[in-house]
C-alpha positions in Angstrom: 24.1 1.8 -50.5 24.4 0.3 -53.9 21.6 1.7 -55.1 22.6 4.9 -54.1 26.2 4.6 -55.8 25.1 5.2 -59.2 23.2 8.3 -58.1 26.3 9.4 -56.2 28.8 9.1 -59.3 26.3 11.0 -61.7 26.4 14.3 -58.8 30.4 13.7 -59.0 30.9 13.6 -62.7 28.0 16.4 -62.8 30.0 18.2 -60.2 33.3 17.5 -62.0 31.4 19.2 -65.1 30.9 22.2 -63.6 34.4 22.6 -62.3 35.2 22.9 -65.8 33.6 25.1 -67.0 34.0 27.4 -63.6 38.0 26.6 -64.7 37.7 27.4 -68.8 35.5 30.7 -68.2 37.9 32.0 -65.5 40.9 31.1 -68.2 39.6 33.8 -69.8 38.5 36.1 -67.0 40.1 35.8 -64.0 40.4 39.0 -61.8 39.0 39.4 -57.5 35.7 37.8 -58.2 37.1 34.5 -59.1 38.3 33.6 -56.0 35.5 34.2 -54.7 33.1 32.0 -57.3 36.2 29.1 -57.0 35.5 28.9 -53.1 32.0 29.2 -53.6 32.2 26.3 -55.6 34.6 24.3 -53.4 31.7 25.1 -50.4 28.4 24.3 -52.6 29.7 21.0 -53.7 30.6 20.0 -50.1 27.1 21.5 -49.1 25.3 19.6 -52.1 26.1 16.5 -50.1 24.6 17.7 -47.4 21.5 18.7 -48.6 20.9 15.4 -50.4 20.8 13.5 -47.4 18.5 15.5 -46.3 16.3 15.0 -49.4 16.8 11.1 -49.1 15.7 11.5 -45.2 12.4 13.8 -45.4 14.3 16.3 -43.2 14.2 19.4 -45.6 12.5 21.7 -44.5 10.2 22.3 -47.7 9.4 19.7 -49.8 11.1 19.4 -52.9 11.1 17.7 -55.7 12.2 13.8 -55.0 13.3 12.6 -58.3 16.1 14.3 -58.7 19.4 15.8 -56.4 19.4 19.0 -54.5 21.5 20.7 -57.8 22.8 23.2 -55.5 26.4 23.2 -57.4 25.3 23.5 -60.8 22.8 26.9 -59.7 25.1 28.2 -57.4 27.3 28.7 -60.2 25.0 30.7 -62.8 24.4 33.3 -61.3 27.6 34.5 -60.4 29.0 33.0 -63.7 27.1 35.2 -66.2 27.3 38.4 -63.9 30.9 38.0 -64.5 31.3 37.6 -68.1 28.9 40.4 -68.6 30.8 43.0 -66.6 33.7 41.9 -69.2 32.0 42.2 -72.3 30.8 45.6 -70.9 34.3 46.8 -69.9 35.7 45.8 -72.9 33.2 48.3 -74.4 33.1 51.0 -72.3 30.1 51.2 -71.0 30.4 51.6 -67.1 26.5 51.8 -66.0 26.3 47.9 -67.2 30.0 46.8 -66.2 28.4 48.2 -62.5 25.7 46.1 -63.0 27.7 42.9 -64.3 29.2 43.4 -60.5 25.8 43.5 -59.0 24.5 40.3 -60.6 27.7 38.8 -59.7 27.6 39.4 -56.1 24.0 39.0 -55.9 24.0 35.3 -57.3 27.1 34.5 -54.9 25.2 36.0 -52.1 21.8 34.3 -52.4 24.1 31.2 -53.5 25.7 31.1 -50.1 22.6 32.1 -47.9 21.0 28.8 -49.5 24.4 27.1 -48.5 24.0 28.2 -44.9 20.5 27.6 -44.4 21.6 23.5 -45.7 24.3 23.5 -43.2 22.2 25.2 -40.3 19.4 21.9 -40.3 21.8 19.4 -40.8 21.9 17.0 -38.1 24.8 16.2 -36.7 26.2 19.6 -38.2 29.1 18.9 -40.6 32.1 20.5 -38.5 34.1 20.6 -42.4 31.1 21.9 -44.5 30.6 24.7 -41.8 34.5 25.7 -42.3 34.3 25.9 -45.7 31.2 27.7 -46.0 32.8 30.4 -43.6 35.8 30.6 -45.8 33.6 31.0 -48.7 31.7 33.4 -47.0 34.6 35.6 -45.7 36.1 35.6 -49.0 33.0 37.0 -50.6 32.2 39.3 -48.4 35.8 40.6 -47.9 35.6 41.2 -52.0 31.8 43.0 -52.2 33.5 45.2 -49.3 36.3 46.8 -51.7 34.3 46.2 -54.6 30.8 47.6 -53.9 29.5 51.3 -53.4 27.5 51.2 -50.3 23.7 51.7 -52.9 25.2 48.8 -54.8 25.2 46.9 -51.3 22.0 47.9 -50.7 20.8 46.4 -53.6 22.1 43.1 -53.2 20.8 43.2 -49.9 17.3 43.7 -50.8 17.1 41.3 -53.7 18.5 39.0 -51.0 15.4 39.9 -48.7 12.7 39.4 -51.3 14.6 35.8 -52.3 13.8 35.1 -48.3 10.3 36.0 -48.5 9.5 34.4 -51.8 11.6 31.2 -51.2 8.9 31.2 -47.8 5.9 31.6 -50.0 6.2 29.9 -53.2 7.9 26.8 -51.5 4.8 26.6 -49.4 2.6 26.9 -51.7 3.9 24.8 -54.2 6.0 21.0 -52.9 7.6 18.9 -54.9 7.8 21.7 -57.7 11.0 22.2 -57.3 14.9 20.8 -56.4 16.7 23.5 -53.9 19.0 24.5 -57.0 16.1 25.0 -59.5 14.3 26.9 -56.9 17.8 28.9 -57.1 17.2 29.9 -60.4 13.7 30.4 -60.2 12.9 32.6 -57.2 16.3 34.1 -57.6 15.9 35.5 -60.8 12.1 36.7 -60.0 13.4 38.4 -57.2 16.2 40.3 -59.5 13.6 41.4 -61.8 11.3 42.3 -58.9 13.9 44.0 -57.1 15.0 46.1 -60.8 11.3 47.2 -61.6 10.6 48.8 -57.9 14.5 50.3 -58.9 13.3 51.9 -61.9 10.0 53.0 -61.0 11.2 54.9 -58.4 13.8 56.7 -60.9 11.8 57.1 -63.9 13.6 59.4 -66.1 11.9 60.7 -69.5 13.3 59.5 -72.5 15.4 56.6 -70.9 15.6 53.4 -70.7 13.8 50.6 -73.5 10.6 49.9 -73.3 11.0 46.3 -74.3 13.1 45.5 -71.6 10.4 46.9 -69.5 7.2 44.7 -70.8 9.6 41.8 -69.6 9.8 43.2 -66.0 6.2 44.2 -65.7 5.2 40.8 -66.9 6.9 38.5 -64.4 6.0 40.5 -61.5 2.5 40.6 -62.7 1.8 37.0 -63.7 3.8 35.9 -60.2 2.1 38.3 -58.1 -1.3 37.6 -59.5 -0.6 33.6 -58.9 0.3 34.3 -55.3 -2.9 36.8 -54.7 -5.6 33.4 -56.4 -3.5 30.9 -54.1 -4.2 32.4 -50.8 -7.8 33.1 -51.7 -8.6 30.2 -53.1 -7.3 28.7 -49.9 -10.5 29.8 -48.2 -12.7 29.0 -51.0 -13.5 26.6 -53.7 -12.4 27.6 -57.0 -14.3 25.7 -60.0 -17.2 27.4 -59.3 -18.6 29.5 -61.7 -18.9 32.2 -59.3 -15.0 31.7 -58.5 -14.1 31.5 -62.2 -15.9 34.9 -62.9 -14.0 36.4 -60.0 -10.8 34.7 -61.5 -11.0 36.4 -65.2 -12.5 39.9 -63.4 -9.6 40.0 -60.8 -7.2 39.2 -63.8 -8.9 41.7 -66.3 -8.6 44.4 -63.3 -4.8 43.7 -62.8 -4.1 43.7 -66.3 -6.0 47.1 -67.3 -5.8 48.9 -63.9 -2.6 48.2 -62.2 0.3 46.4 -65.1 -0.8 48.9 -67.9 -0.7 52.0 -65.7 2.3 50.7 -64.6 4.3 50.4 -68.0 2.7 53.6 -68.8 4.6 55.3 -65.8 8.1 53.3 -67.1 7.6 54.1 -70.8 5.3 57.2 -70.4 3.5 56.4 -73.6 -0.1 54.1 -74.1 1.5 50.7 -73.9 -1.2 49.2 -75.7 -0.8 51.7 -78.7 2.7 51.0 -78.3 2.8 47.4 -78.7 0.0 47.8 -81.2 2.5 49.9 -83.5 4.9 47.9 -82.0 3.8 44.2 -83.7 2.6 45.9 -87.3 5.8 48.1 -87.6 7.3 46.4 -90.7 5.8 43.8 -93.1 8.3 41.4 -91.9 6.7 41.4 -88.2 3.1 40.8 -89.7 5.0 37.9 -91.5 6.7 36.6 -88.6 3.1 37.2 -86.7 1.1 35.2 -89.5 4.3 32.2 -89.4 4.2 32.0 -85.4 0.4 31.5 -85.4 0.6 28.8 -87.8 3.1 26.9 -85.7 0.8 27.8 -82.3 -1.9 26.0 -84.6 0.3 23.0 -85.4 1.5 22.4 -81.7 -2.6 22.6 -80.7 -3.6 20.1 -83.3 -0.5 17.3 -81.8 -1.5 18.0 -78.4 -5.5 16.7 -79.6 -4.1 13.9 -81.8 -2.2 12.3 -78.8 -5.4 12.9 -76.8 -7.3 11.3 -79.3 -5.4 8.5 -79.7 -5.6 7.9 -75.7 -8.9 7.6 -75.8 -9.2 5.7 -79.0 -6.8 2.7 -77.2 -8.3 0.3 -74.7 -4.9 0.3 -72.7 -3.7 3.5 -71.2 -1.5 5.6 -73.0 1.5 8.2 -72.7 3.0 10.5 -74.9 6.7 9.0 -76.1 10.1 10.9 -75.4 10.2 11.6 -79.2 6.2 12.9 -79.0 7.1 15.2 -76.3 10.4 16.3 -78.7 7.8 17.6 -81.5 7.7 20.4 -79.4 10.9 21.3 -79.4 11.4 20.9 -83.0 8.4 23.4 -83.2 9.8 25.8 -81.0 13.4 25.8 -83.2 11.5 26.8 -86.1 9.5 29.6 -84.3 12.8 31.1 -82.5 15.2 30.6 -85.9 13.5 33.3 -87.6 13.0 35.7 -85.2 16.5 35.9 -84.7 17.6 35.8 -88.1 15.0 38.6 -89.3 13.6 40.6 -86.0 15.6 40.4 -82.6 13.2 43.0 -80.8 10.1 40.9 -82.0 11.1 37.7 -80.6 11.8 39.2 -77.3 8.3 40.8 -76.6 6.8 37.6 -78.6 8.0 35.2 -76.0 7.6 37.7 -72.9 3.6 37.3 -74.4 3.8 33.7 -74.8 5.3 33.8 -71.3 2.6 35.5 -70.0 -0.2 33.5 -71.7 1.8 29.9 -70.9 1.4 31.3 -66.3 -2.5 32.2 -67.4 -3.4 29.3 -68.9 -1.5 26.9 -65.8 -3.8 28.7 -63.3 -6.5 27.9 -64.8 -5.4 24.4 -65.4 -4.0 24.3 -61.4 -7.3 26.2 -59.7 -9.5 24.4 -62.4 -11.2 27.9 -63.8 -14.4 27.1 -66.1 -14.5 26.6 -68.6 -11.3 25.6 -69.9 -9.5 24.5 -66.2 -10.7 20.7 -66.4 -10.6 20.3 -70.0 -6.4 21.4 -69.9 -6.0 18.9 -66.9 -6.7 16.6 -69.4 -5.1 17.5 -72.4 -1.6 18.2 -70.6 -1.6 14.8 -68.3 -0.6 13.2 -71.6 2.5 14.7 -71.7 4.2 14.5 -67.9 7.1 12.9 -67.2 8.9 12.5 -63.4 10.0 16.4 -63.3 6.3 17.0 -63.1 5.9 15.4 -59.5 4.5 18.7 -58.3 1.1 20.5 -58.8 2.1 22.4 -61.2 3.1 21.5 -64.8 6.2 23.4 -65.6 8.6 21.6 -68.4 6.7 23.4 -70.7 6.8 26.7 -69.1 10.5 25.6 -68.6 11.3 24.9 -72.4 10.1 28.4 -73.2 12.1 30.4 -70.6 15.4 28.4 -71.4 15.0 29.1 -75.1 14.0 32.8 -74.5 16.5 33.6 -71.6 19.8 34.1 -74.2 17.5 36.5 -75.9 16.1 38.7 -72.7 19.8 38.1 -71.1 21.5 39.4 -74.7 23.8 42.4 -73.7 22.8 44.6 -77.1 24.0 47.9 -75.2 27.8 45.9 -75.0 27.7 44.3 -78.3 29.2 46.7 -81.5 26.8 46.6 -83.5 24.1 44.5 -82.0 26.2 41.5 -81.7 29.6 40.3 -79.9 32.6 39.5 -81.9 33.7 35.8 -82.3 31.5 32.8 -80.0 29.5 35.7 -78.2 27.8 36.1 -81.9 26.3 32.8 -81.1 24.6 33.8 -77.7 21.3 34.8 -78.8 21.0 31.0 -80.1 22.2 29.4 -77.2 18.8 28.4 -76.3 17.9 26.9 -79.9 21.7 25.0 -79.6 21.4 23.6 -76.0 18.1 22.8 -75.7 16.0 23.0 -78.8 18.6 20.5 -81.2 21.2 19.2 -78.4 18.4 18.1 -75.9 16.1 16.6 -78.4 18.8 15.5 -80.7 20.3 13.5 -77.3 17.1 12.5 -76.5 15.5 10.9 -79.4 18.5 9.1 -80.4 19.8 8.1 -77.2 16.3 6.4 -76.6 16.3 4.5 -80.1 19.7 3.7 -81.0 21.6 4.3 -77.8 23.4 1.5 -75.8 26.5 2.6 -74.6 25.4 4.4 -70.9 27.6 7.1 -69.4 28.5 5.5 -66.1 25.9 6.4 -63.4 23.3 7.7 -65.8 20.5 6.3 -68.4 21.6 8.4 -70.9 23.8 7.0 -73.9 26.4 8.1 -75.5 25.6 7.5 -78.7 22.6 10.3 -78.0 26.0 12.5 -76.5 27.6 12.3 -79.3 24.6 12.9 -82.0 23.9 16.1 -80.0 27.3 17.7 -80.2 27.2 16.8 -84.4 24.3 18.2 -84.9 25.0 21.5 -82.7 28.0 22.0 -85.1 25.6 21.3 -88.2 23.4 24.0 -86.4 25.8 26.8 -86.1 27.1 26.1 -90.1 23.9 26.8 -91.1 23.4 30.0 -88.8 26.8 31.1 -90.6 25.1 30.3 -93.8 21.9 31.9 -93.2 22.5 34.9 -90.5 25.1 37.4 -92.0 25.9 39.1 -88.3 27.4 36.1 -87.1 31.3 35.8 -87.4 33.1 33.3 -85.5 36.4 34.7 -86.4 38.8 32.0 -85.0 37.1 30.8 -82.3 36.1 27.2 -83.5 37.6 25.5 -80.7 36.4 27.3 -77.8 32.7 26.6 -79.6 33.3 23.2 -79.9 34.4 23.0 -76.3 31.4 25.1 -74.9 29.3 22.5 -77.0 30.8 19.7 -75.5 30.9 20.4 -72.2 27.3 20.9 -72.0 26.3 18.5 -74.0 28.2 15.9 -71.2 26.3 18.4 -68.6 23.1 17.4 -69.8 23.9 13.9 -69.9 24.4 13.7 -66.2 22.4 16.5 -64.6 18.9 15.7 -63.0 18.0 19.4 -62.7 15.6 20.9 -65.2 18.1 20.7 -68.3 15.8 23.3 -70.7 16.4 25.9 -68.2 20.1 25.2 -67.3 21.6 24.5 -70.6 21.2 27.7 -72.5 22.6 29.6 -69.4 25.7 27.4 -69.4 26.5 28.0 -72.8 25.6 31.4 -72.6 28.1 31.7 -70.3 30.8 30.0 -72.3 29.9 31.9 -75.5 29.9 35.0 -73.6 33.4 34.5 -72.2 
């Protein structure tokens, strides 16, 4: 039990963290769907309990990932969250087809958010006679809102993004234990199921001339990659695949997707060559060439750390591990790739990290199913640089890192901002990523673990490396004011201070994958 008590007052203070910023973004936006994200709050962090006695006992029913709680408040509440304070920002603008669709995201993430909820309370043994009653009020609430809110397609919708969650959360927790914590698996196979769910939407309503074509390569891409990890798993089930003969199968099956299914596909959403398309696309303006030329340099820099640290394992007689700080160079490396991309070319740095996306999945499965010729040589390269979120068999924080800088950028609502951007904090969305995670994370980290000695209670982390990480975030946005001339803060200071703060104390205490929940959080906040 004592050991358990510091654990315990981390989830509350994590958990009282949350209820904040649920409280400050429904300050500003409070109409029928806050009730309804309040009592699914109440219910998930009555439910988190739950499920983290279940973790501590083996009695999950998937296994996930040990060294860390279930999470289930702080990814209940994203979903819902940024569904909300986009239908806001697209109200206040006019636009109707998104403010709709702010609604559907909303109810979508309270929906899959409660499902999860249940499915704790259903296997817990003795069932909890309170966490049951709550998760029915909850669950009466919601559905007594989506039921004067929602046209009968738009239920529809959230019920088949719900179905695909089922069938996904049955597959990919399967196939991959210990990969994930129930809230990060949330997130994950949440949002892959949106985006699933949206690209079977609009390929069944093609229309000519609509829609964006970058937005498009982002959708194809994720159900492509995903799908194409799912098809390798179950065949390589059956057979052994660091053969030769399974590797050439591997890059053939792979090619084959690629150029006979995905590129048909985009061709059908964008009814143009895509290949031409991002081909003109890339070399459109002497700026993206630059930017091109800039990002490959960095790529080259990142490869050449990556085979110093392995050289200097096996230059050392005693074992060696790459340092928090090593492990931060990344970050740093990623700041200055994203920086300029949003400063100079927005639609550039979108498709760029959908590719880098793309090639990150590629290059795990071959790691994972150990493709020739490059599958055993990355097993060794990347070991280097795990830490305890990597318990599973597959190596994600880096996969992680990129989604949670690139999410503010996919998510960005440019049909609801004037003029590309949003008027006071929002201007700041598109960096949340860079703020949260690339400077705030490694800031925290890197001096926490050199000068820190002050702990938060229940937690390793210091507050010295707390504090360093809110001062430089505010160094971080005077130079975006200095160097990007779109970004206007007006007088909203505070309320960017505040957002700052509060997750900067959120990743001080959460154990979930902080480069992918950070940058939502204070997306969220800007947004609002």
């Amino acid at each position: 039990n004592l050991q358990r008590c510091p654990s315990a007052l981390s989830m509350l203070l994590e958990s009282l963290i949350v209820f904040i910023i649920v409280l400050c973004v429904h300050t500003i936006v409070w109409d029928r769907y806050s009730w309804c994200v309040v009592a699914l709050a109440v219910q998930a962090f009555y439910v988190q309990f739950k499920w983290d006695r279940l973790l501590r006992l083996g009695g999950a029913v998937f296994q996930f990932r040990t060294t860390a709680n279930s999470g289930l408040l702080p990814a209940s509440m994203v979903i819902p969250l940024l569904g909300i304070v986009m239908k806001e920002r697209c109200k206040a603008a006019g636009i109707v087809y998104f403010e709709r669709f702010g609604i559907v995201v909303a109810s979508t993430g309270m929906v899959l958010a409660l499902f999860l909820s249940v499915i704790a309370v259903g296997i817990t043994r003795p069932v909890p006679t309170n966490t049951c009653i709550l998760s029915g009020i909850a669950g009466s609430i919601i559905l007594y809102t989506m039921k004067y809110s929602l046209t009968v397609s738009e239920v529809i919708e959230v019920l088949e993004v719900l179905l695909i969650f089922v069938y996904l959360s049955m597959i990919l927790l399967y196939l991959l234990p210990r990969c994930f914590t129930p809230g990060e698996a949330l997130l994950v196979l949440g949002g892959i199921s949106f985006i699933l769910k949206q690209l079977i939407k609009h390929s069944l309503n093609v229309i000519e001339g609509k829609g964006d074509p970058i937005c498009f390569v982002l959708l194809v891409a994720v159900v492509g990659v995903v799908l194409l990890g799912i098809f390798f798993t179950a065949l390589f089930f059956f057979m052994d695949s660091g053969t030769w003969t399974s590797s050439m199968f591997f890059h053939m099956i792979t090619a084959v997707l690629g150029l006979g299914v995905l590129v048909p596909w985009l061709y059908h959403l964008i009814r143009r060559n895509p290949l031409l398309w991002l081909l003109q696309f890339l070399v459109q303006t002497q700026t993206r060439v630059y930017l091109l030329v800039y990002w490959t340099l960095l790529a080259a820099s990142a490869c050449m750390v990556v085979l110093y640290q392995n050289f200097k394992r096996s230059s050392e007689s005693k074992k060696h591990q790459a340092s928090t700080i090593t492990r931060k160079y990344f970050h740093f490396i990623v700041v200055a790739t994203y920086i300029p991309g949003l400063i100079y070319d927005h639609q550039l740095l979108y498709i760029a990290a959908v590719l880098c996306l793309v090639v990150f999945i590629l290059l795990e499965y071959i790691r994972y199913f150990r493709i020739k010729p490059f599958g055993q040589t990355l097993r060794h390269l990347l070991t280097l640089f795990l830490d305890e979120r990597d318990s599973g068999p597959l190596i994600l924080t880096h996969i992680y890192l990129l989604v949670g800088m690139s999410l503010p950028v996919w998510l960005f609502p440019r049909p609801c901002a004037p003029k590309g951007t949003l008027p006071g904090g929002g201007a700041l969305v598109p960096y949340s990523g860079v703020l949260a995670v690339g400077v705030g994370d490694t800031i925290a980290s890197i001096f926490g673990s050199t000068i820190g000695e002050i702990k938060w209670p229940g937690t390793k982390k210091t507050f010295e490396g707390t504090m360093t990480a809110i001062f430089a975030q505010i160094i971080a946005v005077a130079l975006i004011l200095i160097f990007d001339g779109r970004v206007n803060l007006n007088t909203s200071y505070a309320w960017i201070l505040g957002s700052i703060s509060l997750v900067s104390l959120l990743e001080a205490y959460t154990t979930q994958i902080d480069n992918l929940l950070l940058p939502l959080y204070l997306q969220i906040l800007l947004m609002a």
